[in-house]
N, C-alpha and C positions, 0 to 999 in steps of 0.2 A: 666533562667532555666524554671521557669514556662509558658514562653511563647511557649518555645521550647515543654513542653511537649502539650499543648492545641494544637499547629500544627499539633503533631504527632495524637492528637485523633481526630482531624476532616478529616484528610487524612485516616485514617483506617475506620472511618465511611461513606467513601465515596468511598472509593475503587470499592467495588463490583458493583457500575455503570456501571463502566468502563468495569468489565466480561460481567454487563446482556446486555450489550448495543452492545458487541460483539457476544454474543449468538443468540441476537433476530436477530442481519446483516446475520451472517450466516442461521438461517432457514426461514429469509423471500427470502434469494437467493435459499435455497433449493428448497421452495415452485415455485417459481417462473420459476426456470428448470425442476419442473415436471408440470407444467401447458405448458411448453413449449412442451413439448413430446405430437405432435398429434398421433404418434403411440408409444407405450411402444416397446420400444426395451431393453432386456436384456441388453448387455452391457452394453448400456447407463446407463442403472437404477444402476447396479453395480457400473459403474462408480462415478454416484451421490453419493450413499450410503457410499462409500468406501470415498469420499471426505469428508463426515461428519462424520463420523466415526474418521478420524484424527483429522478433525477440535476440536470433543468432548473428543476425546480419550478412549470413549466407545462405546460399540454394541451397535446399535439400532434394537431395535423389530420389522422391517417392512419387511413385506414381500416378496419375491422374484417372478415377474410375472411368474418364472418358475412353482412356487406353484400351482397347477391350476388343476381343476379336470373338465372332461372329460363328456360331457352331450349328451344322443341323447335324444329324444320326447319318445322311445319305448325301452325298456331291451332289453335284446337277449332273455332272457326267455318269453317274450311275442310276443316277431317277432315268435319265436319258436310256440309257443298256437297259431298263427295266419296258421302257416304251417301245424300243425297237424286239426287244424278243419276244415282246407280245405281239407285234405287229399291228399299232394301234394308231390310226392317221388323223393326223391333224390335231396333235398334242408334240410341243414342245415346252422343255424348261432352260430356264437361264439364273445364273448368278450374279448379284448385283450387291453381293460384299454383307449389307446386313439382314438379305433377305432372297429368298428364292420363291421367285416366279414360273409358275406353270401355266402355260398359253392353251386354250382349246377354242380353235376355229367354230365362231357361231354356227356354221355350217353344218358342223356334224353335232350340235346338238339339238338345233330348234328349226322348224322350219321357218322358211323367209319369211318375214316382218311379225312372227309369231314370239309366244313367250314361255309356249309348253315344250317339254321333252319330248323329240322323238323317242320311237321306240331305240334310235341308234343313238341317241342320246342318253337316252337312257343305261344305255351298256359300257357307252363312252364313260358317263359321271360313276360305274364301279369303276372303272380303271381309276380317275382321277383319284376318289376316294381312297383306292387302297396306296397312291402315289405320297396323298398327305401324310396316310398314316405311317409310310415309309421313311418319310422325312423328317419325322418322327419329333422336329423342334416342339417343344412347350408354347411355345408362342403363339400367337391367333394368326388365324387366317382370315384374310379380308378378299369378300368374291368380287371383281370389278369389272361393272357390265362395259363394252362400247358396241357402239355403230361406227356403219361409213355416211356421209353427207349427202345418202340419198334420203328424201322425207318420206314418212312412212306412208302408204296412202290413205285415200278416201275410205274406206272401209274398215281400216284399221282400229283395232279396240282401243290403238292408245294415241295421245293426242302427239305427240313429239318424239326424236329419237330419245328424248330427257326418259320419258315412260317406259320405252322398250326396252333401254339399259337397262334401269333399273329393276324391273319385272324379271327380265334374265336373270342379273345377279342374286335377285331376291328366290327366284327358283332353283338355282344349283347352287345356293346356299339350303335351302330346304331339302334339297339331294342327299348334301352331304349330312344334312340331322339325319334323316330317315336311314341310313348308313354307317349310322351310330356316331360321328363325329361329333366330337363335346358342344355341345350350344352355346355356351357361355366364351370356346374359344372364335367364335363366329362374327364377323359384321359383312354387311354387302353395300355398294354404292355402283352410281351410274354414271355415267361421265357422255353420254351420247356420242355424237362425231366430235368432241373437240379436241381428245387426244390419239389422236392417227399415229401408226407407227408406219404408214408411209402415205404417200401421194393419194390421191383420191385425183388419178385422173386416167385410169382403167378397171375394170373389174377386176379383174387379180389383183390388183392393189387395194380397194374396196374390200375385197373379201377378206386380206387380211386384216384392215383396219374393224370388222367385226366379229368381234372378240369376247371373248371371260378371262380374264386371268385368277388365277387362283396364288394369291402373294403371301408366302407364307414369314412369319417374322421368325429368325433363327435367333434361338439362345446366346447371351452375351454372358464370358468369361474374361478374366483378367488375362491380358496376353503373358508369354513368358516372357521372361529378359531373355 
């Protein structure tokens, strides 16, 4: 009997090996799956997390690369301070968390129902230009032509607002190459009148619905804790 008990205390004092020894198998494999990830891909990560999660059968505290906050080199309140002390009209920017948008009214760039630079469009697109390069994100920028819901006319080179947009965007996109901006960080698109950023039922409100935006994508970093 007393042997039998001395058995049972050296097997209970030895147990727990057997857990740490399966614990430390498991997160030197975890380790080993994120050192394999040369790019973090969400699922992936999920995936990992979610296998160690059963393996332990608790939450782990790690972070999701979803978690990520949003960085350009310049605010919008300072691209903004940089437009006003130039004295530059009909250019505004805004913040929209994973990207900042720079707005310039069609009006000071192109004449009505046209798709060329004026000359003050022309002066307009260095400003813009040197606005991007301010902002200094890595990210591309995407030129995004609209109209307002008037049709263009009878005489018009192009058949639709679909054309105009896009011709716009496609030209101060070409701006910004000629400008030196990276080509490869470039796309342009055109969205005609179907997305208004207001009413289309006076001119001033038509004027602003025709637009460029110049939407720049801001650098993503792991947030802090």
């Amino acid at each position: 009997m007393d042997d039998e008990l001395d058995n049972d205390d050296e097997d209970s004092g030895t147990t727990w090996l057997t857990t740490w020894a399966d614990m430390m198998s498991v997160l030197l494999t975890f380790f080993i799956v994120l050192q394999a990830f040369s790019t973090i891909s969400e699922r992936k990560f999920y995936e990992a997390i979610s296998s160690i999660q059963r393996a332990f059968s608790v939450p782990l505290p790690i972070r999701s690369p979803g978690d990520a906050q949003f960085q350009a080199d310049r605010s919008a309140e300072e691209l903004q301070e940089m437009i006003d002390d130039q004295d530059v009209a009909g250019i505004s920017v805004e913040d929209f968390g994973d990207r900042l948008v720079i707005t310039v009214d069609s009006g000071v760039l192109f004449p009505l129902g046209q798709a060329g630079l004026s000359p003050g469009g022309q002066r307009i697109m260095d400003d813009v230009a040197k606005l991007l390069l301010a902002s200094g994100g890595r990210g591309n920028v995407r030129v995004e032509g609209y109209t307002c819901d008037l049709p263009v006319g009878p005489r018009s080179d192009f058949r639709n607002n679909w054309w105009l947009s896009s011709a716009r965007a496609l030209t101060a996109l070409e701006a910004l190459e000629g400008r030196g901006f990276p080509s490869e960080r470039l796309s342009a698109a055109g969205y005609g009148e179907y997305r208004p950023i207001a009413p289309n039922d006076h001119e001033a409100n038509r004027a602003r619905n025709r637009r460029v935006d110049f939407v720049v994508e801001k650098r993503r970093s792991l947030a802090d804790d």
